[in-house]
N, C-alpha and C positions, 0 to 999 in steps of 0.2 A: 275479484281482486281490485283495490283500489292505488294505487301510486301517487302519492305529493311531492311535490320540492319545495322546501322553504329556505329562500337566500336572504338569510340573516345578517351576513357581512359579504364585502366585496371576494372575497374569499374562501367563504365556510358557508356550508348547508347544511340542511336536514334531509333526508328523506324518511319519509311514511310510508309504510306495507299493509293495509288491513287485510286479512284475510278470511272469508266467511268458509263456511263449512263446505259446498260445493266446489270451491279450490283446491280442495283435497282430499275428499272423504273416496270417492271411489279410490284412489290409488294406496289411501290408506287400507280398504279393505279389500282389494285384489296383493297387496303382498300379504296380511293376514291369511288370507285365503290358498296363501302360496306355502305359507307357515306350513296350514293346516294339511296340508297335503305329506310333507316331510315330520312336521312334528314329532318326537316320542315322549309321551307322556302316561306316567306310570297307570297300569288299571285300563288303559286302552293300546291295541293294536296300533301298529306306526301308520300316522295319516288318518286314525279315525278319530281321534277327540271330536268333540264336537269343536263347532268355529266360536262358539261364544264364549266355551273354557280358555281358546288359543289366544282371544280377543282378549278375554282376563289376563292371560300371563304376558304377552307380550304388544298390545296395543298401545301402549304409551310410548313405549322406546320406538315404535313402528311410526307412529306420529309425528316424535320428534325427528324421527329419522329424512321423514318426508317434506314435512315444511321448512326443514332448513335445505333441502335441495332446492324446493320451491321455492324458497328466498334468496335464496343463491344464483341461480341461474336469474332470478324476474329482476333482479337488484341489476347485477352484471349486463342485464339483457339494457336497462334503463340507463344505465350510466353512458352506456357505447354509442346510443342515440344522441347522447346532450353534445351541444359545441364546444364548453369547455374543458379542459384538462383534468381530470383527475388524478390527486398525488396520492401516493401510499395507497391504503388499503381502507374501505369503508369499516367505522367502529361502531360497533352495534353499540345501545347504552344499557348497562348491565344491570339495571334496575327492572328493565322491561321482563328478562326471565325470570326471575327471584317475584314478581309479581303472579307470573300465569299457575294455573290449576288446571297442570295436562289432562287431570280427569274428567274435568265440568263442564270448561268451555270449550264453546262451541265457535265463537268468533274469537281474532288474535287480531295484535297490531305491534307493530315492531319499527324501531326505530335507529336511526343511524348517521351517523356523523358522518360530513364529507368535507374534505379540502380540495381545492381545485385551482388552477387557473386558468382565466380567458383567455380568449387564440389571440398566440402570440405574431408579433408582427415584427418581422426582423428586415431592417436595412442596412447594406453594406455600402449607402453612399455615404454615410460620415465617415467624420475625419476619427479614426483610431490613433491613440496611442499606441503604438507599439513599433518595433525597430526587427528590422531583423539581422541581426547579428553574422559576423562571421568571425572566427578569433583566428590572431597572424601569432606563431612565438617568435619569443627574443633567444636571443643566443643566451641569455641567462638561464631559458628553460631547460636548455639545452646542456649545458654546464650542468646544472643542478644533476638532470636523470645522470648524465655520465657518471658524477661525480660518487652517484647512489650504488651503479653496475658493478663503478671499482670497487666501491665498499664491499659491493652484495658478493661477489665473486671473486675477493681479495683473500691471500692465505692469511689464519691468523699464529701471529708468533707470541713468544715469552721473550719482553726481553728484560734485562739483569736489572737496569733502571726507570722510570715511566719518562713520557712526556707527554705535550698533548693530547687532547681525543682519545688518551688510553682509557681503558677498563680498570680499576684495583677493585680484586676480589679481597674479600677481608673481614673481619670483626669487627661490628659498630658497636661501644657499648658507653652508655652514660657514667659519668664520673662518680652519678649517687648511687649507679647502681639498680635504677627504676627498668634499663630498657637493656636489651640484648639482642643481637642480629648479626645472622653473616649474609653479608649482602654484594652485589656489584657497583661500585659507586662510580659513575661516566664524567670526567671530569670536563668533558665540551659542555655539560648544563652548570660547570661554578663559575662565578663570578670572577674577575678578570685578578681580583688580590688576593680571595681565598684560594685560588687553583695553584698560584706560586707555590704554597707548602706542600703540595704532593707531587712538583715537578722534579726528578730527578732523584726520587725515594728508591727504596730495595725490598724484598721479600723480609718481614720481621719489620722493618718500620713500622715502627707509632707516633700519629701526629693530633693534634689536639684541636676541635674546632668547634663551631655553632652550627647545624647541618641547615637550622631553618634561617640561618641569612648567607649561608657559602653558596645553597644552589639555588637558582633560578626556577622559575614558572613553578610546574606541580612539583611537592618533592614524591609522591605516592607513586605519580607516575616515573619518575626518573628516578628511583630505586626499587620502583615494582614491589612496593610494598601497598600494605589495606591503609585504607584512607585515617583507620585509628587510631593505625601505629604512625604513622604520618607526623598527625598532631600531637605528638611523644615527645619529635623529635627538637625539643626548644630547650637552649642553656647550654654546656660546657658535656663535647661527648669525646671520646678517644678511638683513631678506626685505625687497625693492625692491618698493614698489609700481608697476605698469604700468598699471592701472584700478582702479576701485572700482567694484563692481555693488551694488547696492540692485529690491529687488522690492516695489512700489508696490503696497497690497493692493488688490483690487479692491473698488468700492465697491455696494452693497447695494441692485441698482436692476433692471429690467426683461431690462436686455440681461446681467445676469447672472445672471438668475432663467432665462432662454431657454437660455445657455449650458449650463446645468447641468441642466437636466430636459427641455428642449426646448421648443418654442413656446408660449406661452398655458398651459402648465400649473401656473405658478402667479402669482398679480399683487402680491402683496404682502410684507414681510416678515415677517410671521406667518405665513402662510400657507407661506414659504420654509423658518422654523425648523420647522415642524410635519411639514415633508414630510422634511429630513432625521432630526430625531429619529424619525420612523414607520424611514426605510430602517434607521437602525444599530439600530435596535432590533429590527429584520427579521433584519437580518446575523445580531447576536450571540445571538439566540434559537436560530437555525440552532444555534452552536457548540455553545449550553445544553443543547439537544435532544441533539446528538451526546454528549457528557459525562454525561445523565444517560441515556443508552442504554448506556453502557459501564461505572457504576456500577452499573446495575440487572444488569448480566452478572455482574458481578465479584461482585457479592452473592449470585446465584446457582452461581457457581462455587464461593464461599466457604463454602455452604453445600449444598454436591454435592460433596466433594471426592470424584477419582476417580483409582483408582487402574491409573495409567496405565502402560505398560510401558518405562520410563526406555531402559534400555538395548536394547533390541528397535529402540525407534521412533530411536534416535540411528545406529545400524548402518544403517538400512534410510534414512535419510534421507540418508549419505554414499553406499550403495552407490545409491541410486534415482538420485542427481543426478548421476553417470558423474563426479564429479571437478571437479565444479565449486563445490563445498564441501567443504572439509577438513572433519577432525574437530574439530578450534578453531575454527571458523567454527560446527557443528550445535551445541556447546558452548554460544556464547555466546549462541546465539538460540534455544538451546532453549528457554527459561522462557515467552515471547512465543508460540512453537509450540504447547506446552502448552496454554498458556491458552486458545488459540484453538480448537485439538483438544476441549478441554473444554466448552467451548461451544457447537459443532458437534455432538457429541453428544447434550447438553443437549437443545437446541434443538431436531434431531432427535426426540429421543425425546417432547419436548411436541407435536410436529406430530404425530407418530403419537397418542399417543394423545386426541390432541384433534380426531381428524381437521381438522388444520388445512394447507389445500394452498395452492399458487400458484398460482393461474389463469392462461390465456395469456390473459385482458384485464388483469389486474394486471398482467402482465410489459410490456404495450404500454403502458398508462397510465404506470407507473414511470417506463420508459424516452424518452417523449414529455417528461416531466417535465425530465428531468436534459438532453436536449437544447433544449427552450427556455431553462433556468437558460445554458447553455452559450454559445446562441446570441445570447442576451441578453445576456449580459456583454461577447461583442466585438462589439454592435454592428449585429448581423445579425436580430436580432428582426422586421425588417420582413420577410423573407425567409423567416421561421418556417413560418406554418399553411401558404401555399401548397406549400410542397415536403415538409412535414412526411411524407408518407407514404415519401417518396425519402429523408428522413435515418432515419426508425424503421427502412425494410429496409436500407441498406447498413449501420448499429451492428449491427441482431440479425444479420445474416448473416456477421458479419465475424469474422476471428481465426478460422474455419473453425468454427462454432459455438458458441466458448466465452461468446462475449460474451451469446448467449442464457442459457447455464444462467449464467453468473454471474449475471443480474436476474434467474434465477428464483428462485435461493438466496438473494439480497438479499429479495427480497416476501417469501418465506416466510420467512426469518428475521427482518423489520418486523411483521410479523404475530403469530410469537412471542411478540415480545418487545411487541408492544400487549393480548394477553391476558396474558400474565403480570405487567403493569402492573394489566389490571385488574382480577387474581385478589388482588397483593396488596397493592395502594394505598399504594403509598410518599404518605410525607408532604408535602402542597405547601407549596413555600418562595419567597418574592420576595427578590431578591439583588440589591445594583446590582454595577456593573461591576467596581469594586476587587475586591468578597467573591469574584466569579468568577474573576477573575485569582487569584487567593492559594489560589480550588482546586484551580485548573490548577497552579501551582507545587507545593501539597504532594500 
């Protein structure tokens, strides 16, 4: 057996396989010979064919069977020796077997694409961009959820005439006759001149308007109609009120302290503001977290740039996926791939030489984590620790093991990326809620 590498670009290789006959002909003809033992083939006894009939019926598929093990392991065996990186997966080139004549010859040579890249070299003495955030609220955040609670949790009434914020349920129908709909129309989304005509209406009123310059932003969304019928709604229409709903906020007292955190946990109005400012500030720290985890990559990637093998990894990403992504599809999601690939490696190569691993107690604690978060939010929290050991095994077992190495690649990647925080001490910053919106945007 003979092995090449030919590095054609900084990037991309060839490897060469020849193989002569002595590579593989005994193993070829001890599974033949294995055949010939079990065989049944008609006009002889089971196990007696001769070997040369067995050889006829099944020596090619035996063949093939064998030197792509053989290429498989000497290829794998070659790659693990080299010092640079290999991405993806080695591409045979498909011309090589559409050439061979399983039956004649006697030597083979096969060929294969490779992407890769050189050992990477990572410092954490530059200077990174990146910040690390922390977010403070304002009392407007605060206002706002309260203001959401009394809604969520406010009775709703009928009353005789509307005013603002109402609801009128009713019949929308065009003057010509094209369109028709009984719909709810939220008069907080019209505009400050056309809302006057439905202020102070009655059940059986009819009022006459333009729907696509009375409300504001989407009209599809704010009358929860298809985006179709939406673009319908232009020129001279008439909406019949049927009711008027009104939602009475709820008012700031025990049985609505109970409803909203549950029994006795909190008795007062202070005490009510203080528990929701703690939760949204819990939430959006979460996000803060997530945000300055993917700045502090980017920073690192920004200053790792690697050079990746473009066209290798976009081939091997259509042919890997049997056709379930075109080449316009690997195209436009390449950049996202990249960056993630880069990162991956990154990250890798810190763990190595930091000796920095994932424990299977980080993997269990992780994973106990994101299942109470889980169990918590619908509801099920009381049901948590007791069965906890019954939700930890059916997640890590499940998906047929992948759900395991994913938490273990998440720890060790949490892990990473908490030393390389505090190798290079990004700058801490307190932000309220707008500055973090407007970072999310740019």
């Amino acid at each position: 057996m003979e092995i090449t590498l030919d590095k054609h670009a900084a990037n991309e290789a060839s490897v060469k396989i020849k193989l002569e006959e002595a590579d593989y002909q005994s193993k070829v003809d001890a599974k033949i010979k294995d055949y010939a033992k079990k065989a049944t083939i008609k006009g002889f006894r089971p196990g007696k064919a001769p070997f040369g009939m067995v050889k006829n019926l099944y020596g090619t598929s035996v063949l093939l069977e064998e030197i792509n093990g053989i290429l498989s392991k000497s290829l794998n065996d070659y790659l693990k020796e080299q010092e640079f990186e290999v991405l993806g997966d080695p591409l045979p080139l498909e011309e090589d077997s559409q050439s061979i004549d399983w039956k004649k010859q006697k030597e083979f040579e096969f060929e294969y694409k490779i992407g890769f890249v050189d050992k990477i070299n990572v410092n954490l003495d530059q200077k990174f961009d990146a910040k690390n955030y922390t977010v403070e609220l304002s009392d407007k955040e605060v206002d706002v959820a309260l203001d959401n609670i009394k809604k969520q949790y406010g009775k709703m009434t009928n009353p005789e005439e509307s005013g603002e914020n109402d609801f009128l349920y009713g019949d929308l129908k065009a003057d010509d006759g094209s369109y028709e709909e009984t719909l709810s129309l939220p008069l907080k989304d019209m505009d400050g001149r056309s809302v006057k005509k439905f202020l102070g209406v009655k059940k059986g009123d009819s009022i006459s308007f333009d729907p696509s310059k009375a409300i504001k932003g989407d009209l599809a969304e704010a009358l929860n109609i298809a985006k179709e019928d939406a673009e319908k709604l232009q020129g001279n229409f008439t909406f019949t009120v049927q009711n008027i709903n009104r939602t009475e906020e709820a008012t700031l007292d025990q049985e609505l302290f109970d409803k909203v955190f549950g029994p006795n946990q909190v008795s007062t109005e202070a005490e009510f503001l203080k528990k929701i400012k703690t939760i949204l500030t819990e939430n959006y720290q979460k996000e803060v977290t997530v945000y300055n985890e993917e700045q502090l990559k980017e920073s690192l990637i920004k200053n790792h740039p690697l050079d990746l093998p473009e066209d290798f990894l976009k081939e091997w990403l259509v042919r890997a996926n049997e056709g379930k992504f075109s080449k316009e599809d690997v195209e436009k999601e390449f950049p996202a791939y990249a960056n993630q690939l880069s990162w991956s490696l990154l990250s890798n190569q810190i763990a190595k030489e930091n000796e920095i691993k994932a424990e299977h107690e980080d993997v269990l604690e992780k994973t106990k984590a994101m299942i109470r978060e889980q169990l918590a939010s619908s509801g099920m929290g009381s049901q948590m620790e007791e069965n906890m050991d019954m939700f930890l095994q059916n997640y890590l077992q499940g998906n047929e093991g992948k759900n395991y190495m994913q938490m273990l690649t998440a720890v060790q990647n949490e892990k990473v990326l908490n030393f390389v925080r505090e190798q290079v001490k990004p700058k801490e910053e307190k932000i309220g809620v707008e500055k973090f919106k407007e970072l999310l945007e740019n």
